[in-house]
C-alpha positions in Angstrom: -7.7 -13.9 -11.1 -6.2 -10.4 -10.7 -2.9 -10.2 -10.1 -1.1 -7.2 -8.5 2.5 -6.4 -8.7 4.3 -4.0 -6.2 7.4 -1.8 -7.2 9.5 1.5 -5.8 10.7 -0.3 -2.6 14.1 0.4 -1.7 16.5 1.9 0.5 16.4 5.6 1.5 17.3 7.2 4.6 15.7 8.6 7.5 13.6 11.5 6.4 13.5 10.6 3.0 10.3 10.0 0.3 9.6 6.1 -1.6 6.6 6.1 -4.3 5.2 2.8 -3.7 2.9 1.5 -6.7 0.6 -1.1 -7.2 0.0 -2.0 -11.2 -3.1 -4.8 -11.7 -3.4 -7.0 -14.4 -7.2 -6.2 -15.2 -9.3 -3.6 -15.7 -11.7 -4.8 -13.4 -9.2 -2.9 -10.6 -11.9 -0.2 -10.6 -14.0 -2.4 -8.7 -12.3 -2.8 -5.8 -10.9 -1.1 -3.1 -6.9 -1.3 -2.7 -4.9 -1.4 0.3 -1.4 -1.4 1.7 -0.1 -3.5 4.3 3.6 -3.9 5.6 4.9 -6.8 8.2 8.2 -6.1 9.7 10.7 -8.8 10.9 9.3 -10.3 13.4 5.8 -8.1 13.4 2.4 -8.9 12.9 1.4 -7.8 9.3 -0.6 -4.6 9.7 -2.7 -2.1 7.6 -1.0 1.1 6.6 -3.1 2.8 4.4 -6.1 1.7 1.8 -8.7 3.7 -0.6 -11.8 2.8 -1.8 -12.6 1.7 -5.8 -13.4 5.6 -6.9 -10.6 7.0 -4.6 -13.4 8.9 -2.7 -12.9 7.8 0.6 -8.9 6.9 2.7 -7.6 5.6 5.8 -4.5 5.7 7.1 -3.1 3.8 10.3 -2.1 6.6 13.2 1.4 6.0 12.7 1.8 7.1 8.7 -0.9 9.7 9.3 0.3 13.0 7.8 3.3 11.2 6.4 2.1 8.7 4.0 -0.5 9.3 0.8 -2.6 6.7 -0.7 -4.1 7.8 -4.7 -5.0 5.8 -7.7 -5.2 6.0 -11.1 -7.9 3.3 -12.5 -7.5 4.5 -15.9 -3.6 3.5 -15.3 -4.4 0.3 -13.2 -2.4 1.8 -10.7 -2.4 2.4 -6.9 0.3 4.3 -5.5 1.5 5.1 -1.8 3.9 8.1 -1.3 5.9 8.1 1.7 7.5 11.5 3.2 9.6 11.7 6.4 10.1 7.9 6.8 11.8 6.7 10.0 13.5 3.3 10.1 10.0 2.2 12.0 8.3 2.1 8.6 10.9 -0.7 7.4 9.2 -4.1 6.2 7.6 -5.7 3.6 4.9 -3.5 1.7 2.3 -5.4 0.1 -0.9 -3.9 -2.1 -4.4 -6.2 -1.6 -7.3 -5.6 -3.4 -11.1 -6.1 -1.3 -14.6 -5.7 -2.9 -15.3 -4.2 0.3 -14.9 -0.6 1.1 -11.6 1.0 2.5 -10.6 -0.6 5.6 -7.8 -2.6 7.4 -9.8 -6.3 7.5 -7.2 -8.7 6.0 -9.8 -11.4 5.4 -11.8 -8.9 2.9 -8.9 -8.5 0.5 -8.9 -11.5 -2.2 -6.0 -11.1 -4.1 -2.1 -9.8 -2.8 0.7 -9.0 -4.5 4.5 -10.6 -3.9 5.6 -7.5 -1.8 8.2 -5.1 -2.1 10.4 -4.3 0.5 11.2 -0.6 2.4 14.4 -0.1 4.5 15.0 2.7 6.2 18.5 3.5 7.4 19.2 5.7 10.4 
């Protein structure tokens, strides 16, 4: 089983920069492709951003578009997300998943889910 562990949650301020990263337990990460998801209180889990096994090929949901930056590191086992200009809208629990599928928001491709970290944003 691969296990992946989330870390650099915290709390910042509006207009103010988190690294999220995602460390895997196996080398295998290479394989697959790695997304980020966040559920607010009371919210629907969504996508926010995910990349693709080779880091070729993003997406981003509209509203982290231009703010947010998804790159990984297979060498490290690593995944990260860096988030500029956050608002308090971005507040929740951030989670990393990792799909054999390509880059894409479809929760039922990713296998395996980290614990979560969470993001507040303060006004």
């Amino acid at each position: 089983q691969l296990q992946l562990v989330e870390s650099g949650g915290g709390l910042v301020h509006t207009g103010g920069s988190l690294r999220l990263s995602c460390a895997a337990s196996r080398s295998t990460m290479e394989d697959y492709a790695i997304g980020w998801f966040r559920q607010a209180p009371g919210k629907e889990r969504e996508g926010v951003s995910s990349i693709n096994n080779v880091g070729g090929s993003t997406v981003y949901a509209d509203s982290v578009k231009g703010r947010f930056t998804i790159s990984r590191d297979n060498a490290k086992r690593r995944v990260y997300l860096q988030m500029n200009s956050l608002k308090p809208e971005d507040t929740g629990v951030y989670y990393c998943a990792a799909s054999l599928f390509g880059a894409t928001f479809v929760q039922s491709e990713y296998d395996f889910w980290g614990q979560g970290t969470q993001v507040t944003v303060s006004s």
